[in-house]
mmCIF file of the N, C-alpha and C atoms, coordinates in Angstrom:
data_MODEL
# 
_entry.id   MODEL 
# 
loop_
_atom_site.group_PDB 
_atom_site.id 
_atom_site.type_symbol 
_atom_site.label_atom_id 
_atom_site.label_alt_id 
_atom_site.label_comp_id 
_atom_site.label_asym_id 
_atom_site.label_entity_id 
_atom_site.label_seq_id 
_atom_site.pdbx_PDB_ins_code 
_atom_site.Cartn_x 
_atom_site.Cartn_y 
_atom_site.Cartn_z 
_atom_site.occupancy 
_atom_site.B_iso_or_equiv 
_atom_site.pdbx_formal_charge 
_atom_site.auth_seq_id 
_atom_site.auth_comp_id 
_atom_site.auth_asym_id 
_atom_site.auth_atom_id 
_atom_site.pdbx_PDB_model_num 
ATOM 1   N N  . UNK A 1 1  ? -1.545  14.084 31.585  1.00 0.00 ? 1  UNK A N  1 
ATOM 2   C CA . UNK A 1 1  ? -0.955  13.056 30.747  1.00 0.00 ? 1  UNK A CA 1 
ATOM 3   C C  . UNK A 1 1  ? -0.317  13.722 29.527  1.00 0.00 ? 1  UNK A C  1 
ATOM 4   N N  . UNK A 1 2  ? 0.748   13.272 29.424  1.00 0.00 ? 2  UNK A N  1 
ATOM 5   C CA . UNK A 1 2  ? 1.862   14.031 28.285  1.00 0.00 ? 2  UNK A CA 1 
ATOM 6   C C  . UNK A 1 2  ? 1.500   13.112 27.218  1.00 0.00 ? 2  UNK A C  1 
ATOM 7   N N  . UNK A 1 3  ? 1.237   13.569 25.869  1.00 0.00 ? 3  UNK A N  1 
ATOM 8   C CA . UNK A 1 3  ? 1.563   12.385 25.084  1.00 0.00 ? 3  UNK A CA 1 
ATOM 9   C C  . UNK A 1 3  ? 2.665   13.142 24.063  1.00 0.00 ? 3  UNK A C  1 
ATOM 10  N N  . UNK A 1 4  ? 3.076   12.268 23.204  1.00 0.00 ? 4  UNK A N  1 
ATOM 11  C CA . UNK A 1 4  ? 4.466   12.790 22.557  1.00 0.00 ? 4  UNK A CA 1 
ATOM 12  C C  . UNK A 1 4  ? 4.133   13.001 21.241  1.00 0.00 ? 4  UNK A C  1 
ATOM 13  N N  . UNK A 1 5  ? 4.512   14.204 20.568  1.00 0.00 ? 5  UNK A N  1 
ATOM 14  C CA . UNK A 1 5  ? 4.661   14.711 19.115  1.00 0.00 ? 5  UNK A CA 1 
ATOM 15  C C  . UNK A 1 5  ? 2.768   15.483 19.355  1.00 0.00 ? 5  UNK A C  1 
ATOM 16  N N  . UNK A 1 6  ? 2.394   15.741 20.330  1.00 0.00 ? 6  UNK A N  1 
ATOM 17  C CA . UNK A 1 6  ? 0.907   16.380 20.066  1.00 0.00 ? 6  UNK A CA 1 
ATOM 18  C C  . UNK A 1 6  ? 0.893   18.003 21.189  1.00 0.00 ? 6  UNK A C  1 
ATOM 19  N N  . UNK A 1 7  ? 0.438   18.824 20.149  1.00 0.00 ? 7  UNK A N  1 
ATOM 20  C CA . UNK A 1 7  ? 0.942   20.106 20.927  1.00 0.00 ? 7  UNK A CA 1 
ATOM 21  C C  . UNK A 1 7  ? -1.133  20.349 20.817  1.00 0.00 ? 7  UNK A C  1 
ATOM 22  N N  . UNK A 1 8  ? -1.312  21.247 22.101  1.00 0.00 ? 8  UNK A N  1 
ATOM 23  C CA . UNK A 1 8  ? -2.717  21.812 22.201  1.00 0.00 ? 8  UNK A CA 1 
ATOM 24  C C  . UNK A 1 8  ? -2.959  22.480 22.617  1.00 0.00 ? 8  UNK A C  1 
ATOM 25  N N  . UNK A 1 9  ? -3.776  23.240 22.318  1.00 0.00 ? 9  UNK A N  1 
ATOM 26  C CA . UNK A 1 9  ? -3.923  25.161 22.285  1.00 0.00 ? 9  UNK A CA 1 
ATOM 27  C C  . UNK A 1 9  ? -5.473  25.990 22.212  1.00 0.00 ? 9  UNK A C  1 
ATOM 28  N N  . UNK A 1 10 ? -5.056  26.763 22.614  1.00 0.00 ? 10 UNK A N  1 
ATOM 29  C CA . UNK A 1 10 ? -6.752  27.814 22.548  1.00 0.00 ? 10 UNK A CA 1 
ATOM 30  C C  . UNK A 1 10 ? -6.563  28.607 22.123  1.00 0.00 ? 10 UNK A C  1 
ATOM 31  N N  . UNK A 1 11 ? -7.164  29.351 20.725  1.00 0.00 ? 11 UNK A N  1 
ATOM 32  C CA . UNK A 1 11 ? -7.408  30.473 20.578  1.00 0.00 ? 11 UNK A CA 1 
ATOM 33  C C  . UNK A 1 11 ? -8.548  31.695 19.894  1.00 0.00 ? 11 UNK A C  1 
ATOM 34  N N  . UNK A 1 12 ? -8.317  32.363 20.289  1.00 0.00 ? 12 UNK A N  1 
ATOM 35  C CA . UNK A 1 12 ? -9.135  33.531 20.168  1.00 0.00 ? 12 UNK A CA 1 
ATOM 36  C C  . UNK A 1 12 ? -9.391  34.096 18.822  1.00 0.00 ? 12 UNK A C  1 
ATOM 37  N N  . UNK A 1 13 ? -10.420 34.246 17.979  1.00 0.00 ? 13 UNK A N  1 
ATOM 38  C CA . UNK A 1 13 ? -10.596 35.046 16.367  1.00 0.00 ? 13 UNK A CA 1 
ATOM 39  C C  . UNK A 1 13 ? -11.325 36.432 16.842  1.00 0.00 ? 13 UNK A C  1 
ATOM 40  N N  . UNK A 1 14 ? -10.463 37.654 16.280  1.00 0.00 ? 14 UNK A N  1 
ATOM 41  C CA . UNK A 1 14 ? -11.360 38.701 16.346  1.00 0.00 ? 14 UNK A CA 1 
ATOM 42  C C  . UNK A 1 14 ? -11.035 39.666 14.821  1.00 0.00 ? 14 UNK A C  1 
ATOM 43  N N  . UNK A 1 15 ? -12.034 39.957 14.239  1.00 0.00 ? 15 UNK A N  1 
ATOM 44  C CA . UNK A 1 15 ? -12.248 40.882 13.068  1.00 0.00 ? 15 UNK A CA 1 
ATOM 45  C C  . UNK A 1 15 ? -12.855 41.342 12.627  1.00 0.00 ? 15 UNK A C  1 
ATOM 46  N N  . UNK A 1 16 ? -13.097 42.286 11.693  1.00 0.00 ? 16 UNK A N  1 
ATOM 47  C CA . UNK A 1 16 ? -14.278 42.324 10.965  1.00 0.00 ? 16 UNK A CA 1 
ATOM 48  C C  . UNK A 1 16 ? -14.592 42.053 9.511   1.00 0.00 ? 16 UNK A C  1 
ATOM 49  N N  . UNK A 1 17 ? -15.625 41.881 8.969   1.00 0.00 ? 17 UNK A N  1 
ATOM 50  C CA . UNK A 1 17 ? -16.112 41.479 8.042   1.00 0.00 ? 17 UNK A CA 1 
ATOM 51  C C  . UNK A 1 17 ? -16.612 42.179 7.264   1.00 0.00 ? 17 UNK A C  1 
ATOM 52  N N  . UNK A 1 18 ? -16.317 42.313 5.987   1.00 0.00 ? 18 UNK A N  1 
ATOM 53  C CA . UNK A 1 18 ? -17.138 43.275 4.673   1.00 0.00 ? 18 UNK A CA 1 
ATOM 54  C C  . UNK A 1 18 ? -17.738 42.107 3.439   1.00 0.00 ? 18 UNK A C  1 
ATOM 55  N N  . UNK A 1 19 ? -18.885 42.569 3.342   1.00 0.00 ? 19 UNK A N  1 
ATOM 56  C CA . UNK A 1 19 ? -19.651 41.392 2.376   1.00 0.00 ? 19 UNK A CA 1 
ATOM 57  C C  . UNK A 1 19 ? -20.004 42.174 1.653   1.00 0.00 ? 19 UNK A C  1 
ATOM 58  N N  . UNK A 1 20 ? -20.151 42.464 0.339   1.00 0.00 ? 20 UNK A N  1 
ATOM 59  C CA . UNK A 1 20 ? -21.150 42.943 -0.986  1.00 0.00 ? 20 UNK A CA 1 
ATOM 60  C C  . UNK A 1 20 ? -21.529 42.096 -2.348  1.00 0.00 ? 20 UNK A C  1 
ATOM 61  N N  . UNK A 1 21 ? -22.423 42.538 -3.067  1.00 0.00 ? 21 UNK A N  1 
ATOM 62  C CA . UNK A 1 21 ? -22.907 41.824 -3.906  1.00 0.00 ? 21 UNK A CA 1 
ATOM 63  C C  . UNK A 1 21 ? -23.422 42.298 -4.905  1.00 0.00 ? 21 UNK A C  1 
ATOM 64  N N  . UNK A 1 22 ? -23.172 42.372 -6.040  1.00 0.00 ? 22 UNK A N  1 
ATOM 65  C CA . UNK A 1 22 ? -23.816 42.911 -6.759  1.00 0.00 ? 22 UNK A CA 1 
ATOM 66  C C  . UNK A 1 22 ? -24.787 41.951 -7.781  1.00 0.00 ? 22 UNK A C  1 
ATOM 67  N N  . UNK A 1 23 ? -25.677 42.469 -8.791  1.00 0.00 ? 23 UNK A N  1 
ATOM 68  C CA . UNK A 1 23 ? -26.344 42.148 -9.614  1.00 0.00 ? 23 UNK A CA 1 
ATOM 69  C C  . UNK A 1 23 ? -26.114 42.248 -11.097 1.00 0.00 ? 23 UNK A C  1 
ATOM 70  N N  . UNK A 1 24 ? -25.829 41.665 -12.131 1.00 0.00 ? 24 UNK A N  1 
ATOM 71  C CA . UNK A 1 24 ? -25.972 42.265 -13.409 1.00 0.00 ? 24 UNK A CA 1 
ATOM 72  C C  . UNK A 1 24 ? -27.020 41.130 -14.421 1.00 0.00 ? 24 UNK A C  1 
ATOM 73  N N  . UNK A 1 25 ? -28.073 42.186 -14.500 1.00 0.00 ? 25 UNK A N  1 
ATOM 74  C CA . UNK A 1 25 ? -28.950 41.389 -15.427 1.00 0.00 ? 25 UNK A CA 1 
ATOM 75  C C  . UNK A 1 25 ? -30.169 42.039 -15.862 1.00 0.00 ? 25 UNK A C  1 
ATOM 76  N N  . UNK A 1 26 ? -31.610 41.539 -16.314 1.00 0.00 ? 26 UNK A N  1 
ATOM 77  C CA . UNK A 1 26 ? -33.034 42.317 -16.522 1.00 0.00 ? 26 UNK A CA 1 
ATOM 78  C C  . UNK A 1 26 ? -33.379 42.444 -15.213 1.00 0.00 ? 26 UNK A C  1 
ATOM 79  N N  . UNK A 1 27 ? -33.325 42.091 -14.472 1.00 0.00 ? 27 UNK A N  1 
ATOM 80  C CA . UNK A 1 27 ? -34.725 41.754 -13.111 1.00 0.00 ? 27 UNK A CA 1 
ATOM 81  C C  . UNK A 1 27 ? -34.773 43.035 -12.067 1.00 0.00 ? 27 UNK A C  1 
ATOM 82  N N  . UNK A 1 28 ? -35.079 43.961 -12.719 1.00 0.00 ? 28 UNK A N  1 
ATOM 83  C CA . UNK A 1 28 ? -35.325 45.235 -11.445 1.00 0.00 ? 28 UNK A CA 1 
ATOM 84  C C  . UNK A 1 28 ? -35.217 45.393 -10.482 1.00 0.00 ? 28 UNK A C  1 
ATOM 85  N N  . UNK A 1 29 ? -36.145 44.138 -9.685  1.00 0.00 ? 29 UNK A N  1 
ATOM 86  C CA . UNK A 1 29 ? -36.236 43.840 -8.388  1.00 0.00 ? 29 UNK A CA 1 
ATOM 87  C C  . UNK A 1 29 ? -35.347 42.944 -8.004  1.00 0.00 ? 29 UNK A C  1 
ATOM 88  N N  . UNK A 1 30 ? -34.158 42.690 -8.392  1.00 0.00 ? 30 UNK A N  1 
ATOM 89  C CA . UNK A 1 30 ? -33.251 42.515 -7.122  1.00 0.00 ? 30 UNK A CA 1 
ATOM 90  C C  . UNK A 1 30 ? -32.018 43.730 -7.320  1.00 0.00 ? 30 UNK A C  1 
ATOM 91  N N  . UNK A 1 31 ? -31.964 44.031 -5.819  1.00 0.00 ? 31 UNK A N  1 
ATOM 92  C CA . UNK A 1 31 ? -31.006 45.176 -5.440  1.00 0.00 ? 31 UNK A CA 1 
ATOM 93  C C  . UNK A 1 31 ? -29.781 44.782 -4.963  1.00 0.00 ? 31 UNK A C  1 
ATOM 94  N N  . UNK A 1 32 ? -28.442 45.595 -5.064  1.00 0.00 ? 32 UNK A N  1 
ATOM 95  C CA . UNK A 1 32 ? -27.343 45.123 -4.384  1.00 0.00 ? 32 UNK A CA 1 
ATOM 96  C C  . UNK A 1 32 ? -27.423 44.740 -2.970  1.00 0.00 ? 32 UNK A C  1 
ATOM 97  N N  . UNK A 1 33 ? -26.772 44.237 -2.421  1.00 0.00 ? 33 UNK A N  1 
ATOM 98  C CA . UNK A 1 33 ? -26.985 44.154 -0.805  1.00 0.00 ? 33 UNK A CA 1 
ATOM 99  C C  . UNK A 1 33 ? -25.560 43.981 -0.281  1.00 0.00 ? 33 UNK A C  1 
ATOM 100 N N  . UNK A 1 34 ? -25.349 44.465 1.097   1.00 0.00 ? 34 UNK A N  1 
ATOM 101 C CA . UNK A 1 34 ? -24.338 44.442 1.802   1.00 0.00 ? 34 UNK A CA 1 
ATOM 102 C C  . UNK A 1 34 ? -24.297 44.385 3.392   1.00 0.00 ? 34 UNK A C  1 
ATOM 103 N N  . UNK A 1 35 ? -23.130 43.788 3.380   1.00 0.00 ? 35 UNK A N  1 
ATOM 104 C CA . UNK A 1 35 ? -23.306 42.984 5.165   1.00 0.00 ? 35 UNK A CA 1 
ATOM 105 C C  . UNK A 1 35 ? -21.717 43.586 5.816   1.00 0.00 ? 35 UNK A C  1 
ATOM 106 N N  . UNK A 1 36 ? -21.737 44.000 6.673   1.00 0.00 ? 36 UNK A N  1 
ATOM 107 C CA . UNK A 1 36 ? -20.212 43.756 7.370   1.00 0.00 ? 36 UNK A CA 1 
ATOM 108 C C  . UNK A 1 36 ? -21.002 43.758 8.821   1.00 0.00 ? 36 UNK A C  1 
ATOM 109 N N  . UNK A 1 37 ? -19.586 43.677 9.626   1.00 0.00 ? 37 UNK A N  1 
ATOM 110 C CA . UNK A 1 37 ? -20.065 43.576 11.073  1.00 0.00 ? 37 UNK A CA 1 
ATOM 111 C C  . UNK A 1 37 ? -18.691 42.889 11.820  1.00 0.00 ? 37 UNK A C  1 
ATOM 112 N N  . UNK A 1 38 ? -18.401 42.551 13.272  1.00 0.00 ? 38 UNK A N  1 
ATOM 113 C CA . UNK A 1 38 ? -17.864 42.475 13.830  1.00 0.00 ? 38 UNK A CA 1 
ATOM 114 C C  . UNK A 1 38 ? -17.560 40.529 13.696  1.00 0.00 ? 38 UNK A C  1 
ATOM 115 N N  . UNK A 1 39 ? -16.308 40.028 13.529  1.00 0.00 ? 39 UNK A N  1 
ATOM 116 C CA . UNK A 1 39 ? -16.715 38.658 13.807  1.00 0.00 ? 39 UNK A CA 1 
ATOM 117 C C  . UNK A 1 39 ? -15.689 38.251 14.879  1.00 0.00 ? 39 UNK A C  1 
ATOM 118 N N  . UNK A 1 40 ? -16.479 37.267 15.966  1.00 0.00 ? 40 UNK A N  1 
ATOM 119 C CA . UNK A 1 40 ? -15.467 36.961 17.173  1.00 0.00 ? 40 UNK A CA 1 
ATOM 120 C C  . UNK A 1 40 ? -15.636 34.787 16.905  1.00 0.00 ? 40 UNK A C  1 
ATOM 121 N N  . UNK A 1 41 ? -14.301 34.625 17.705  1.00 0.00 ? 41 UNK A N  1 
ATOM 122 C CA . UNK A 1 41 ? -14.313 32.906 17.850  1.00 0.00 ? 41 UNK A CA 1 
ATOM 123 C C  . UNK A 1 41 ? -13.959 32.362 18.814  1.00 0.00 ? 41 UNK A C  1 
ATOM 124 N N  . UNK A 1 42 ? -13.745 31.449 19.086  1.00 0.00 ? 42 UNK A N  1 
ATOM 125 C CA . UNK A 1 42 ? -13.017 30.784 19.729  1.00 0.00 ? 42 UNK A CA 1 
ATOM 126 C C  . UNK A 1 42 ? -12.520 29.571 19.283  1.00 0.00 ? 42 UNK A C  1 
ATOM 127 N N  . UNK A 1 43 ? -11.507 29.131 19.653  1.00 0.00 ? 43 UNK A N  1 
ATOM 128 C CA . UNK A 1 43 ? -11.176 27.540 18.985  1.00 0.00 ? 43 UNK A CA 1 
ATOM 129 C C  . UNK A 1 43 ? -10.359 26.832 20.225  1.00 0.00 ? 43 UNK A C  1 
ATOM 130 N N  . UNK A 1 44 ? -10.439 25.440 20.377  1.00 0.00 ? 44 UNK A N  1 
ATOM 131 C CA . UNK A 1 44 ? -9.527  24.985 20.783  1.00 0.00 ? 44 UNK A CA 1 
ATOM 132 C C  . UNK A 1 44 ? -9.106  23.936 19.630  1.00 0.00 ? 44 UNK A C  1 
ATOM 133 N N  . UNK A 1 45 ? -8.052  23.313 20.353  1.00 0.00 ? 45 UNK A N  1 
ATOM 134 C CA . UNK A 1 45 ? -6.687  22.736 18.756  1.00 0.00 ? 45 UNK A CA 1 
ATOM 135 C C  . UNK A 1 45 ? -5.915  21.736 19.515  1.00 0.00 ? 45 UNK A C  1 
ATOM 136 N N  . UNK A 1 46 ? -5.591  21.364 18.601  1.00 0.00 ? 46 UNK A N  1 
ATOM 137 C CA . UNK A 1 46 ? -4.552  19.934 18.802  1.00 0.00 ? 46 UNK A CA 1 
ATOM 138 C C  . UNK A 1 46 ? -3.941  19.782 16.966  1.00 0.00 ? 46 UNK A C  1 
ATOM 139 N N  . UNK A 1 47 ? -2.724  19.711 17.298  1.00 0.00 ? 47 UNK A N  1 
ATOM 140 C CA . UNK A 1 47 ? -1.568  19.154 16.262  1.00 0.00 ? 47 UNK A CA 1 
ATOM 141 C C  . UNK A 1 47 ? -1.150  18.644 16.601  1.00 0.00 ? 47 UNK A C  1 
ATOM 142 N N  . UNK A 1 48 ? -0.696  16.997 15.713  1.00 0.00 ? 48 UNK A N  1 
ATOM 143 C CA . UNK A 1 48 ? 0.052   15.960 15.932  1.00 0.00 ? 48 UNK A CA 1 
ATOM 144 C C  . UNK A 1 48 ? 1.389   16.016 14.703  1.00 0.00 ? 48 UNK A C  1 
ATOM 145 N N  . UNK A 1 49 ? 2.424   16.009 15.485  1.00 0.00 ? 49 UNK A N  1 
ATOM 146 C CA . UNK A 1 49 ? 3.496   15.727 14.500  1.00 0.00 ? 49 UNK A CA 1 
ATOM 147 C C  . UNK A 1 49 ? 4.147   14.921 13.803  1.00 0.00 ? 49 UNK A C  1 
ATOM 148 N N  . UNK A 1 50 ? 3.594   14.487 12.843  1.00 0.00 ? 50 UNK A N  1 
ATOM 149 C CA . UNK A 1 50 ? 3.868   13.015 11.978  1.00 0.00 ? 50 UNK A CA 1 
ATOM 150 C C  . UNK A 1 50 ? 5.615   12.704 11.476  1.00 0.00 ? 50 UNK A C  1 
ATOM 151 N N  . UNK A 1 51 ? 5.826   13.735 11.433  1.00 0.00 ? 51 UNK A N  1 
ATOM 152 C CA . UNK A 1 51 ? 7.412   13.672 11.053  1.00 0.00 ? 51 UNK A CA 1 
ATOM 153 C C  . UNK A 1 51 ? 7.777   15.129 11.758  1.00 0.00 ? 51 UNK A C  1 
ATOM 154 N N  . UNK A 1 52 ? 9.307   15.659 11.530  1.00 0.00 ? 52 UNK A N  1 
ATOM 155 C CA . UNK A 1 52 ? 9.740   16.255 12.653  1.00 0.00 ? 52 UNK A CA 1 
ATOM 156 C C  . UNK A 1 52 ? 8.946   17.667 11.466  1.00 0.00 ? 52 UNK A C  1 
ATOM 157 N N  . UNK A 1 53 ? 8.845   17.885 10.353  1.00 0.00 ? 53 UNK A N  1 
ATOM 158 C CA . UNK A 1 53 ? 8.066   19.113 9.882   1.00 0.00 ? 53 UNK A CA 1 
ATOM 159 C C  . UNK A 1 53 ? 6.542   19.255 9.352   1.00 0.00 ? 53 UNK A C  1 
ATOM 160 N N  . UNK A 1 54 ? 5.774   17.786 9.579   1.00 0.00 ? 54 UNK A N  1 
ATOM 161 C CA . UNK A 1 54 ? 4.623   17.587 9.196   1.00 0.00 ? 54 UNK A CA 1 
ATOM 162 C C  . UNK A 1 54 ? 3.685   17.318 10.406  1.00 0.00 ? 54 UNK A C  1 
ATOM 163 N N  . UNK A 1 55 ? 2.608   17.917 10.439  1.00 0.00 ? 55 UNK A N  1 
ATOM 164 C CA . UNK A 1 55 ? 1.624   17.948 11.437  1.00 0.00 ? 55 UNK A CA 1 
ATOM 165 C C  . UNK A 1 55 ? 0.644   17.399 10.874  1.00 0.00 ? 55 UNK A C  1 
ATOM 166 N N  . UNK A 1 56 ? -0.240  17.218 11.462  1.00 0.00 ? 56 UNK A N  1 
ATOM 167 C CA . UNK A 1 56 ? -2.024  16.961 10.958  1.00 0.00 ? 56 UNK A CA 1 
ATOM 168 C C  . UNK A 1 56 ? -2.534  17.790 12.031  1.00 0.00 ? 56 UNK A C  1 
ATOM 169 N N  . UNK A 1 57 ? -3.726  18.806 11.748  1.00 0.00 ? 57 UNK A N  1 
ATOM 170 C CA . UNK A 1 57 ? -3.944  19.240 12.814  1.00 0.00 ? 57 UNK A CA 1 
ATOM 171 C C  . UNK A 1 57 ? -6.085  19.288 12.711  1.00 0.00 ? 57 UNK A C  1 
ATOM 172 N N  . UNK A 1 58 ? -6.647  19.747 14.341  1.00 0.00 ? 58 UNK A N  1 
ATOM 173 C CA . UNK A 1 58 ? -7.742  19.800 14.052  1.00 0.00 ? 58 UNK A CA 1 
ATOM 174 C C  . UNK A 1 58 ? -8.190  21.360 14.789  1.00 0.00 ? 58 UNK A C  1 
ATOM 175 N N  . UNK A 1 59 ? -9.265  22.061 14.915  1.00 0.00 ? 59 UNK A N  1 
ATOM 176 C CA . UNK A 1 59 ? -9.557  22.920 15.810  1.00 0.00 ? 59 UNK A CA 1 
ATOM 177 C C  . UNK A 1 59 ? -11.243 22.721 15.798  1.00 0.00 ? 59 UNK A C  1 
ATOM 178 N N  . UNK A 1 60 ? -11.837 22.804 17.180  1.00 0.00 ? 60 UNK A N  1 
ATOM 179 C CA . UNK A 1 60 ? -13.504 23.026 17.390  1.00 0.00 ? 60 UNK A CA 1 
ATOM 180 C C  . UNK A 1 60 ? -13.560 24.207 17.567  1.00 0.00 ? 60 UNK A C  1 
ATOM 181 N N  . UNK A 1 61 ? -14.570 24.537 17.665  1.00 0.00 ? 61 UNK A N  1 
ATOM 182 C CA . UNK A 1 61 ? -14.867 26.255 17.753  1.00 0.00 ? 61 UNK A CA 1 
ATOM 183 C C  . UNK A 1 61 ? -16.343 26.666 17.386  1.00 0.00 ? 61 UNK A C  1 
ATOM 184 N N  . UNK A 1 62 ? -16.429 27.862 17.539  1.00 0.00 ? 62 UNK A N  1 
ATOM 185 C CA . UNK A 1 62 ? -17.330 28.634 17.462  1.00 0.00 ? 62 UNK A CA 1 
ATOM 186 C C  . UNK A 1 62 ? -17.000 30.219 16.582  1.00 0.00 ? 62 UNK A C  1 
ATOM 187 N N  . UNK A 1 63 ? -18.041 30.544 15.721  1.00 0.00 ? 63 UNK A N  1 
ATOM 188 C CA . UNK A 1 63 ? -16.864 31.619 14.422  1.00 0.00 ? 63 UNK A CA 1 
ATOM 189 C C  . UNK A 1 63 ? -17.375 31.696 13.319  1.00 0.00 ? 63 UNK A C  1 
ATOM 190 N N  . UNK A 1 64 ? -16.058 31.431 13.332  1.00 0.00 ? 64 UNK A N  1 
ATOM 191 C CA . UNK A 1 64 ? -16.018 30.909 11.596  1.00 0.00 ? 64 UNK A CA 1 
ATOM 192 C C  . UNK A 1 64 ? -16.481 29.806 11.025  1.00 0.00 ? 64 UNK A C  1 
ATOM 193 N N  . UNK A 1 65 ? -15.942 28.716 11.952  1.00 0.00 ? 65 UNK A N  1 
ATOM 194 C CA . UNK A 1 65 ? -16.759 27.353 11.666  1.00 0.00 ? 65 UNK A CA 1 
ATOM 195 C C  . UNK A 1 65 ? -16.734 26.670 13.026  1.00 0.00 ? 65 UNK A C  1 
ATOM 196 N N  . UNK A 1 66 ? -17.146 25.613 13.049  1.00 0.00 ? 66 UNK A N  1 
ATOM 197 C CA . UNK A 1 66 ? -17.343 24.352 13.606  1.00 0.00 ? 66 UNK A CA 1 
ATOM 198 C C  . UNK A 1 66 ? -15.975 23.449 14.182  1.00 0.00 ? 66 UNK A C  1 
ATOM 199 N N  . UNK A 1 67 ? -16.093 23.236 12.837  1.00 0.00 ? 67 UNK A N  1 
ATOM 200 C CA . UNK A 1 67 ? -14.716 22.587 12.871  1.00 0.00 ? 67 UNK A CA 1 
ATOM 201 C C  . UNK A 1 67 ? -14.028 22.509 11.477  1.00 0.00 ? 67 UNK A C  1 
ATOM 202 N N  . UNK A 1 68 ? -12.334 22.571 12.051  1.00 0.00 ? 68 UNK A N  1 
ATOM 203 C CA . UNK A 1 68 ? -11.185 22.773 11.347  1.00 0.00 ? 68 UNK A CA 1 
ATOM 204 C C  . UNK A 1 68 ? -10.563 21.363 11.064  1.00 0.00 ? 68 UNK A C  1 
ATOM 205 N N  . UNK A 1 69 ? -10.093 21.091 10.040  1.00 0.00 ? 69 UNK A N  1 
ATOM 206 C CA . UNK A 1 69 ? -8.637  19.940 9.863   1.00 0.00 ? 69 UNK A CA 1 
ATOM 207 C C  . UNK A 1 69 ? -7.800  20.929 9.067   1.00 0.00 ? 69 UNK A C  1 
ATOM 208 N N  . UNK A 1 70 ? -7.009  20.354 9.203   1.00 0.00 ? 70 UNK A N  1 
ATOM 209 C CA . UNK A 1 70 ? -5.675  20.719 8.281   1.00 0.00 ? 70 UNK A CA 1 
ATOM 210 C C  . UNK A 1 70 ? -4.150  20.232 8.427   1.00 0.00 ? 70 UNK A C  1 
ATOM 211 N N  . UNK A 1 71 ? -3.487  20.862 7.579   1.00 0.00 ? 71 UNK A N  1 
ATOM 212 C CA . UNK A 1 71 ? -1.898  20.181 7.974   1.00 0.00 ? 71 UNK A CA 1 
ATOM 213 C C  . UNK A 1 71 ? -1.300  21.142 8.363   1.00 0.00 ? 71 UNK A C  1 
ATOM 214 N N  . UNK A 1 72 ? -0.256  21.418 8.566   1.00 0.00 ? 72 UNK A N  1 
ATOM 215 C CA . UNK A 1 72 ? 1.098   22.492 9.005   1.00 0.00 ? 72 UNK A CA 1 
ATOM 216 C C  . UNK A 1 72 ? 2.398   21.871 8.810   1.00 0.00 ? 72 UNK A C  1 
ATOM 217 N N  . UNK A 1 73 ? 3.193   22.487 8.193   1.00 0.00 ? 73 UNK A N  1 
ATOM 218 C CA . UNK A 1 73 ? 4.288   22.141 7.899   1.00 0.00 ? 73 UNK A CA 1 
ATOM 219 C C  . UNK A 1 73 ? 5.515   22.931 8.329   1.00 0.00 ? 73 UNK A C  1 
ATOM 220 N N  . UNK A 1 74 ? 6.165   22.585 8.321   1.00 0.00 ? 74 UNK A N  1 
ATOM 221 C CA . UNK A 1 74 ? 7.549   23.448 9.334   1.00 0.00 ? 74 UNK A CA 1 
ATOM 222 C C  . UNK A 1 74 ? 8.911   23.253 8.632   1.00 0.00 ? 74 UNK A C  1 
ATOM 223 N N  . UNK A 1 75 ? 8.732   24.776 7.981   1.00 0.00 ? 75 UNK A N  1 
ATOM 224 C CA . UNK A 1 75 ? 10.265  24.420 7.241   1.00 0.00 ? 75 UNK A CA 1 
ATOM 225 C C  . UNK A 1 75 ? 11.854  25.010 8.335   1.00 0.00 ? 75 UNK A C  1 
# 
């Protein structure tokens, strides 16, 4: 089933990640800490085109998050 002005898609997140943190204060006992590591996703998507350069769009997934909204615009 076609519907009109709605485009839908799958895609793939791959990167990596650098996290650090530092401390400034009295308390001895807490130490800097740091995280990186590999991050992968998946999403699937749907954008609807409200006018011929405005979208609304959503994505589910697994990742980064859950779930996505947003707009897109097309100049």
């Amino acid at each position: 089933m076609k519907v009109d002005n709605l485009d839908t898609y799958a895609a793939l997140t791959l990167g990596y990640n650098i996290a650090t943190s530092k401390y400034h204060g009295d308390d001895l006992n807490i130490s800097p800490a740091s995280a990186s590591g590999l991050v992968y996703g998946f999403q699937l998507g749907a954008r609807y085109w409200l006018t011929e350069n405005l979208a609304a769009n959503v994505e589910l997934g697994y990742g980064l998050s859950y779930l996505n909204l947003g707009v897109s615009y097309r100049f």
